[in-house]
N, C-alpha and C positions, 0 to 999 in steps of 0.2 A: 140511614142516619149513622151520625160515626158514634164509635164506643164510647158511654160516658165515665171516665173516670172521678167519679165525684160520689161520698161518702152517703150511703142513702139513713141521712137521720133528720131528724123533724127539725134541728136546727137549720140545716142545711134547706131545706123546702120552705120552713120561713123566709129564711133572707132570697131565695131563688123569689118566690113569689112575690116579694116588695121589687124586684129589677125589675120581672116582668111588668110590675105594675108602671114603673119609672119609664121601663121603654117602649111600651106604649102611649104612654104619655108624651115621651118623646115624640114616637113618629106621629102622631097626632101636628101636634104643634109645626113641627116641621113641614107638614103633608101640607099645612096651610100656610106654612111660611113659602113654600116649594106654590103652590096656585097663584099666590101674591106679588111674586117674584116672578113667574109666565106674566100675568097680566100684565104689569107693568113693564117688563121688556116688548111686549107687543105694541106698547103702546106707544114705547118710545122708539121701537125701530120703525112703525110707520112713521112717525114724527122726521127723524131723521133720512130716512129716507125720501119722503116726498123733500126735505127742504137739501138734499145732497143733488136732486136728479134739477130743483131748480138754479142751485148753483152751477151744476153742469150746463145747463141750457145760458146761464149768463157770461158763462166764462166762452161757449162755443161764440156767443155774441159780440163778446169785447175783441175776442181773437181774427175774427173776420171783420171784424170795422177796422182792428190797428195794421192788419195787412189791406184793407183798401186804404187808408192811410199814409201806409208807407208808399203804395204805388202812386197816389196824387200827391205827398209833399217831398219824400224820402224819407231813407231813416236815418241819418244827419237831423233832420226837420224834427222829426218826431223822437228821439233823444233826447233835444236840446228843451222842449217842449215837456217833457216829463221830468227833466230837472225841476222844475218850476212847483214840484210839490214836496212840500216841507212838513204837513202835519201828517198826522196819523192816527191810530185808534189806542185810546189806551185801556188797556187789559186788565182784571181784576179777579182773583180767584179765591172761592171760596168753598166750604165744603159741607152738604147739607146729607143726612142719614135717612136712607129709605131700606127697612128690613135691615138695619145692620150694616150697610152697604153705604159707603162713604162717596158721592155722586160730588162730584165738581159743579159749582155753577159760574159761573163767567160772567160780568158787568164788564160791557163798554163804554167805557163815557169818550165822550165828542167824536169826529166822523170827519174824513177828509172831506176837502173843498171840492162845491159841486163843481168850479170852473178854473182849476189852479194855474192857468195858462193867459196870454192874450189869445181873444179870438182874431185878431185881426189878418193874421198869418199862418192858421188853421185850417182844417179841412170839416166838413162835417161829418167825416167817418170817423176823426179822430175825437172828436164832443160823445160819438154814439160809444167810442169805444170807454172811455174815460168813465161814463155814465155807466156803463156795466161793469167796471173795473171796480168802483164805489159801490156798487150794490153788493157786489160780491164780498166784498172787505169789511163792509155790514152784514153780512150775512157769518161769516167766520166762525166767529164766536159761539155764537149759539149753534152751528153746526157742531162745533168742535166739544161743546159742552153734550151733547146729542151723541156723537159718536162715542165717547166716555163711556157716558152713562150706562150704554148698548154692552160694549166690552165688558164692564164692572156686574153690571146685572146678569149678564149672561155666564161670568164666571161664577158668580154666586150659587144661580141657579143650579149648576155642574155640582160644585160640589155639596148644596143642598139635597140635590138629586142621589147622589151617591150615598151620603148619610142616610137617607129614606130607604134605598137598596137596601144598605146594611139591616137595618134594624126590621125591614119586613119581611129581609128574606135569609137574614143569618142571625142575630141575634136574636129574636123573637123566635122562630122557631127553633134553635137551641134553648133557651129559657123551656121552652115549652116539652118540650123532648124530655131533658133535665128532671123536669118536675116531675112529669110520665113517670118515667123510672125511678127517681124513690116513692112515690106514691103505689108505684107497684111493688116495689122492693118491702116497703113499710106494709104492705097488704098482704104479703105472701109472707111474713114475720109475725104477724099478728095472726094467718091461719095454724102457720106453724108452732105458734104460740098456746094457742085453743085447743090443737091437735094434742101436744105434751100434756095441756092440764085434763083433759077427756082421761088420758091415758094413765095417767098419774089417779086422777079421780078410782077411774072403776080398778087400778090395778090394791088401790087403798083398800078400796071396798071388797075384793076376795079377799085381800089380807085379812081384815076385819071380820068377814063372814069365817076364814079359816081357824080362826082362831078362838070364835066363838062355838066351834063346831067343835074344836079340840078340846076345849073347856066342857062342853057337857059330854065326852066319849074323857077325861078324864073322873068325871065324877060316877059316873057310871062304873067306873071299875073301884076305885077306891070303895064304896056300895060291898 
């Protein structure tokens, strides 16, 4: 332990032992804000991840139907075919607190056209790929709100994690250490304090007996 430079008196040991009480209290609190915050990052990176590996699987989808696509219409054909979509999704953001932790959440309202084209001059690779392109584009949002939440939770966690270090493994045991030593300091002041009045006691009491002894060896002669 390092040298503690701190005044060993009772006021001192009172106020050391209200922190200690405060930071355990602390890591307390934290320890369960720090579990609360694992839970729910676990639970939203499976989240996120099962719906990131199905966008993946929709978008390898849409990419191989708009390349068979291109090979049965061209991609002049299939350009001119994608012009033809005008709506879109629109976006909404807001922000709800979990632990302290500011989580985005994301409303989309309305959803591109299931058929924004004529089919008459089409291909059926180009319906399948359109059809995954829309899925995917409903899926976005709430990916993107997932992905968030992952990053924000998990920074939290870091550094809730850290705060828990601190106070299990350096403040708390400093507090503790602290206290040790003026309470030893305080005890070895109080022997030394018992030892002076002993010494002081019996050194009173020969005075006392000396001088009662010289009080009768002067009456005796005066006699």
């Amino acid at each position: 332990m390092p040298q503690v430079n701190i005044a060993p008196t009772r006021t001192n040991l009172i106020r050391l032992k209200k922190e200690l009480r405060f930071a355990k209290e602390g890591y307390e609190i934290l320890d369960r804000k720090r579990e609360a915050l694992t839970g729910e990052l676990v639970r939203v990176a499976k989240e996120a991840d099962a719906l990131q590996k199905e966008v993946w699987a929709l978008l390898e989808t849409a990419y191989d139907a708009m390349e068979k696509a291109r090979l049965v219409m061209g991609s002049d054909h299939v350009e001119w075919a994608s012009l033809a979509v005008d709506k879109t999704v629109d976006v909404h953001l807001r922000l709800r607190g979990i632990m302290g932790v500011a989580i985005p959440e994301i409303e989309a309202r309305g959803e591109p056209p299931k058929l924004p084209y004529s089919p008459g001059d089409t291909s059926a690779a180009l319906d399948e790929a359109s059809d995954a392109f829309r899925e995917v584009l409903l899926r976005i949002p709430q990916l993107s709100m997932l992905t968030a939440a992952v990053w924000r939770l998990a920074n939290e966690l870091r550094k809730t994690q850290r705060r828990v270090n601190a106070l299990q493994h350096i403040f708390i045991p400093q507090y503790k250490h602290q206290i040790e030593f003026i309470v030893s300091s305080l005890e070895e002041r109080e022997r030394e304090e018992t030892f002076r009045l002993k010494w002081l006691k019996t050194k009173m009491t020969k005075q006392a007996s000396a001088a009662v002894s010289n009080g009768h060896e002067s009456g005796k002669t005066s006699v």
